[in-house]
C-alpha positions as CSV (number, residue, x, y, z in Angstrom):
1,X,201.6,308.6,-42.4
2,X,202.3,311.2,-40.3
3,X,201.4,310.8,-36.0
4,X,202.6,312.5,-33.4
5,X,204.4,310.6,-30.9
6,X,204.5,311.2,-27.4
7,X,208.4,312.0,-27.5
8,X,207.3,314.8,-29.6
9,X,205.1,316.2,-27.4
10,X,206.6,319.5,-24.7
11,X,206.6,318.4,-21.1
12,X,204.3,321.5,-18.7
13,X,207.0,322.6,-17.2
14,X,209.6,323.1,-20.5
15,X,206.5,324.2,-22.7
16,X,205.8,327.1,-19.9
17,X,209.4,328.4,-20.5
18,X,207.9,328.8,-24.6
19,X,204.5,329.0,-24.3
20,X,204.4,332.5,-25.8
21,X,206.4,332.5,-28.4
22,X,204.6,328.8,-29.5
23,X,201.3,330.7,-29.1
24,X,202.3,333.5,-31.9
25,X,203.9,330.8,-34.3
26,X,200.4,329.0,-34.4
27,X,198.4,331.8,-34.2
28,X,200.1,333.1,-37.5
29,X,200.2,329.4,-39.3
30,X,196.4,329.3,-38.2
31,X,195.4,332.4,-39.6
32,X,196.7,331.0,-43.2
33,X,195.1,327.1,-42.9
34,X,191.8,329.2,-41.9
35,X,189.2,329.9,-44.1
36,X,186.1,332.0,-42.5
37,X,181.9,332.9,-43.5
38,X,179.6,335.2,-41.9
39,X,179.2,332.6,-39.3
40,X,181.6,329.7,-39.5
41,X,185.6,329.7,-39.5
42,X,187.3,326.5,-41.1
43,X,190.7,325.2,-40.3
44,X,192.5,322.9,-42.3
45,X,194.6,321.0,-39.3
46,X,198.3,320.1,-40.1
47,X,201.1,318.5,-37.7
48,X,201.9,321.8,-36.2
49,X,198.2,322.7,-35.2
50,X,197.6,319.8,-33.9
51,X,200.7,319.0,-31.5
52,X,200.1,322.7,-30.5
53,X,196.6,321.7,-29.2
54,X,198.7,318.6,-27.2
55,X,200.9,321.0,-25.9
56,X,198.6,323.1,-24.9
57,X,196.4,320.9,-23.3
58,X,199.0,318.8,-21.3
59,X,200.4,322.5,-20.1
60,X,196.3,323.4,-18.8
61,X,195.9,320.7,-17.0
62,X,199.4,320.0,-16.0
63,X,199.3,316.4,-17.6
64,X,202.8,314.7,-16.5
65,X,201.3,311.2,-15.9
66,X,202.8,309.3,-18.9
67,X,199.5,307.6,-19.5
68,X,197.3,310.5,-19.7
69,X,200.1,311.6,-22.0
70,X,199.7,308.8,-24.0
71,X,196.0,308.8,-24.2
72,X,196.2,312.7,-25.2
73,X,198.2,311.4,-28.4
74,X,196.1,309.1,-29.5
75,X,193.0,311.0,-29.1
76,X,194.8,314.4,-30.7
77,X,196.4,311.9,-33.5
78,X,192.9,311.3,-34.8
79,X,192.4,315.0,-35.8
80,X,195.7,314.4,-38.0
81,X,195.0,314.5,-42.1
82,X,196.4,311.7,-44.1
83,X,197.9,311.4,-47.3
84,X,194.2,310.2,-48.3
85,X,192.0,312.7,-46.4
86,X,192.2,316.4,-45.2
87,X,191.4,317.1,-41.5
88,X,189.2,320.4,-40.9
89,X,188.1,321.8,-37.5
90,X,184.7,323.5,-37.8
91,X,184.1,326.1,-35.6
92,X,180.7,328.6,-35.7
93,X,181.6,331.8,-35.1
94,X,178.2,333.5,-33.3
95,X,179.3,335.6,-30.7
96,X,176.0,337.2,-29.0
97,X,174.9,334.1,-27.0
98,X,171.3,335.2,-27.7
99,X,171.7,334.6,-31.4
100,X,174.2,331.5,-30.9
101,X,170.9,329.8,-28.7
102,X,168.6,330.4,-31.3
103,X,170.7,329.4,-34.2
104,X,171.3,326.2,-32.7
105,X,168.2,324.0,-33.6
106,X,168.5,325.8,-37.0
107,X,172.0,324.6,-37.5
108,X,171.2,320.4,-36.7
109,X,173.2,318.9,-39.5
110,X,175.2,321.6,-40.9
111,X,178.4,319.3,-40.1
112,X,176.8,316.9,-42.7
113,X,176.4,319.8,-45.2
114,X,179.6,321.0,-45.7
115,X,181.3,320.3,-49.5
116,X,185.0,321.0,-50.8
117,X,184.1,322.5,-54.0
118,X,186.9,322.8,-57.3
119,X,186.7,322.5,-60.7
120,X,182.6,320.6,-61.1
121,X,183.5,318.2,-58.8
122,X,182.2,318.3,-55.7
123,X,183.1,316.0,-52.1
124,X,180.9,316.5,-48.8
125,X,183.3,316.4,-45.6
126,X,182.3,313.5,-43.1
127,X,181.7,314.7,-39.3
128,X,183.1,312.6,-36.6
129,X,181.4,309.9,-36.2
130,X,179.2,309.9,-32.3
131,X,179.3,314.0,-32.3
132,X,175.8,314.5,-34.7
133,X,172.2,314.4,-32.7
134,X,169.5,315.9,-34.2
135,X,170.5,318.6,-32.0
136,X,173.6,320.6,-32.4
137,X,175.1,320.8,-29.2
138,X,178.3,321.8,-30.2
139,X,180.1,325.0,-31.6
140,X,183.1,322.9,-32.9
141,X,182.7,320.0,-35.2
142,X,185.9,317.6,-36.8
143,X,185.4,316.7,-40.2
144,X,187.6,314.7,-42.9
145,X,187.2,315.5,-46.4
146,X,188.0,312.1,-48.5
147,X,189.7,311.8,-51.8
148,X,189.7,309.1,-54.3
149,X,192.7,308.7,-56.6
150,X,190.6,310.3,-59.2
151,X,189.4,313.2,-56.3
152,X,193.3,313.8,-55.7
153,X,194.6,314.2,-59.5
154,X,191.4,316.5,-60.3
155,X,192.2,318.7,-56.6
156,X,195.7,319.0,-57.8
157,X,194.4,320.1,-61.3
158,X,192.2,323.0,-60.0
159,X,192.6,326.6,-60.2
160,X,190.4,327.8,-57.2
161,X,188.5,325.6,-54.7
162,X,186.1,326.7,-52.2
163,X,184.3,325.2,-49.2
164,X,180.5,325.1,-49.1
165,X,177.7,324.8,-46.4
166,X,174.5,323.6,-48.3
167,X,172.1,323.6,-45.3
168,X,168.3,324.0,-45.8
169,X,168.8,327.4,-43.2
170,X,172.1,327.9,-43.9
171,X,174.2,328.3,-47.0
172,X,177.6,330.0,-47.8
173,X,180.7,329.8,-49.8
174,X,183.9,330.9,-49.0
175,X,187.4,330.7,-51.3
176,X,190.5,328.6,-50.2
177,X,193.2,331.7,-51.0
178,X,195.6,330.0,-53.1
179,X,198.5,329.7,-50.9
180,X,196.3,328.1,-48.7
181,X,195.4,325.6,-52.2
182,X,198.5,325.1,-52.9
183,X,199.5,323.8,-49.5
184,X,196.2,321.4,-49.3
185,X,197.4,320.0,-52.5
186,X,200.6,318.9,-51.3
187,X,199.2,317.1,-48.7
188,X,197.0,314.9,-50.4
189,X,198.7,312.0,-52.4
């Protein structure tokens, strides 16, 4: 299984010396793990991504207490796929605030209506649990897509997979390039 530890994450003060050139090597791996819809991006989190968002944090708030460190690992290692689940960050992409306030209410429950699609098989994506209301009051969502043994061996089978939102007001498909598939498939057992 992989974690981050906190020996792996950059102290403030030595991740200010790369900050930039970290920022462009994530930026480009994020634009390949993300998949995006009219009004939703996806990203499919890895190690990298992830200790990136530690890094980044701790160098924001100029985290040096080692506790706080700790605590930041811990909470940052739960966004982290396993070798039995994929990790996917869920961001909606509205920009006119307008549009994104009176989307909202429409959207309640989208993060329980998303599906990795491949092959005729299907598996809906689990939101954190504590972060669903019957309101959506947030623009990012964390969900884990699950596999079975059997899920796993028909995944690594598949041609072409897509990710699905099958909401009553809201429903889109977009395809996983296959780079993108190919990677996912290797990270699955």
């Amino acid at each position: 299984m992989n974690f981050i530890r906190v020996e792996d994450v950059i102290p403030p003060a030595d991740y200010s010396k790369i900050i930039n050139e970290d920022r462009e090597k994530v930026i480009a791996l994020k634009k390949k793990r993300r998949i995006t819809t009219e009004n939703f991006s996806f990203l499919f989190e890895n190690m990298e991504t992830v200790l990136n968002q530690v890094n980044e944090m701790m160098f924001v708030e100029n985290v040096t207490d080692p506790s706080e460190t700790k605590h930041l690992v811990e909470t940052y290692n739960t966004l982290l796929p396993q070798e039995n689940f994929l990790s996917v960050s869920m961001f909606i992409e509205i920009s006119d605030e307008k549009e994104l306030l009176k989307s909202m209410p429409l959207l309640s429950g989208i993060e329980k209506s998303v599906y990795l699609i491949f092959g005729n098989h299907e598996i809906r994506a689990t939101p954190e649990e504590g972060r669903s209301t019957e309101t959506l009051e947030s623009t990012l969502q964390y969900l884990r897509i699950y596999f079975t043994k059997e899920d796993a061996d028909l995944f690594k089978k598949s041609k072409n997979a897509f990710l699905s939102t099958k909401h009553k007001n809201y429903s889109e498909t977009a395809l996983i390039s296959g780079s993108l598939l190919e990677e996912l498939k290797s990270e699955i057992y």
